[in-house]
Each structure stands twice: as structure tokens, then as C-alpha cells.
N, C-alpha and C positions, 0 to 999 in steps of 0.2 A: 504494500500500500504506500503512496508516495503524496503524501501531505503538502498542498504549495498556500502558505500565508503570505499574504501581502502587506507587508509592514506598511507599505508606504500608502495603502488605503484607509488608516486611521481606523474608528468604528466598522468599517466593512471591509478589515483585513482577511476575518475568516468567510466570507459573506459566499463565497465561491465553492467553499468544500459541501460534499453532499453529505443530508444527515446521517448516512450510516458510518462514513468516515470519520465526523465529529466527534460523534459518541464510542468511538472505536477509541478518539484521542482524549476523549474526557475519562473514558474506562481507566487506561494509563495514565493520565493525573491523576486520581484517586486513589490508585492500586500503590503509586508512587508515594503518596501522601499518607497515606497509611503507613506504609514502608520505613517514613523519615520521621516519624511524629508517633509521640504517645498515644495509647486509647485514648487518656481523655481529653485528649488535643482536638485527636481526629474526631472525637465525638462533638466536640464543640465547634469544629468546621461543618460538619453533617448537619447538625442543627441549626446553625446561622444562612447556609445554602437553603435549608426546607423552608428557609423565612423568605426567601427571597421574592417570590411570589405576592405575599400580603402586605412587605414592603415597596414594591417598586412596580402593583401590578396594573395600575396608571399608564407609567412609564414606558413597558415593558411592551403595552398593547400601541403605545403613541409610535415605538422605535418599530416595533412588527408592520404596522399601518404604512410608517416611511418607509422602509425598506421594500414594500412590496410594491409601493410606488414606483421606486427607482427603480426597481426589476421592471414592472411592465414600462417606463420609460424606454428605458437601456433597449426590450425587443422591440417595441416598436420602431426607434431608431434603427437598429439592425435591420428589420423589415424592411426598412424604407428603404436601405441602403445596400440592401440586396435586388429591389428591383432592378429590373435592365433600363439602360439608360438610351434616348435615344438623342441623337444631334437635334438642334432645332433649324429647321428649314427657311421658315418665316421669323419676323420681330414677331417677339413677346407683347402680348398685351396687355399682361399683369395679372391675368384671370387663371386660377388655377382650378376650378370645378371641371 
């Protein structure tokens, strides 16, 4: 499995990996964190993680909402930028219907 983050995409660094990749890399954080950290360490990570949701779940649906914006942006650009092009023959009259 070959994991590519985009540092340089800020918030929408990981915005690109598919969710079974994610959670493949979140497995492995936790597995890790476990690993480095006492039980009740890691018990106190686990339980500040299950808050996450009744903390931030405003947030969380507002950055989902944007995100999925800029997804369907991004294809329809693409779209558009896949159709074929053709020369124009005559001037432009500014009417694009």
C-alpha cells in the first residue's frame, strides 16, 4: 500500500487517500500509540478521541459540507476541461448558451 500526503495542501493534505487506506493508516497510529504509551495514557487518548464528535460536531459537518464542495468543484472543472475543444471559425459574440 503506498500512502501519498500532500503536505503542501494544508487541511486537504490527506483529502486524496481512499477511506480504506486511511483507516488502514489510522489502525497503525493507534497500534503505534499503544505501543509507546501506558494503558492509562492510551486510555485517556481513546476517550478524548470518542469526544471528538460532541465537541466539534458543528465543525466537523461545516468542514464535510466544504470539502465536498471543492470535490464536486474540482470535477466539474475537470469535466469541462476534458471536453474537446474546437477552433472558432467566426468572432465571438459573447453568448455562451
Amino acid at each position: 500500500m503506498r500512502i501519498q500526503i500532500e503536505l503542501d495542501e494544508g487541511t486537504e493534505a490527506a483529502a486524496e487517500i481512499p477511506n480504506e487506506q486511511f483507516q488502514t493508516l489510522v489502525r497503525v497510529v493507534v497500534w503505534e500509540l499503544a505501543m509507546r504509551t501506558s494503558r492509562d495514557r492510551f486510555e485517556e487518548h481513546v476517550r478524548q478521541l470518542s469526544g471528538l464528535h460532541t465537541r466539534f460536531g458543528s465543525d466537523l459537518e461545516t468542514a464535510r459540507k466544504e470539502r465536498d464542495h471543492r470535490r464536486f468543484v474540482a470535477s466539474v472543472l475537470e469535466d469541462i476541461r476534458s471536453l474537446p475543444s474546437q477552433p472558432r471559425t467566426e468572432p465571438s459574440t459573447g453568448l455562451y448558451l
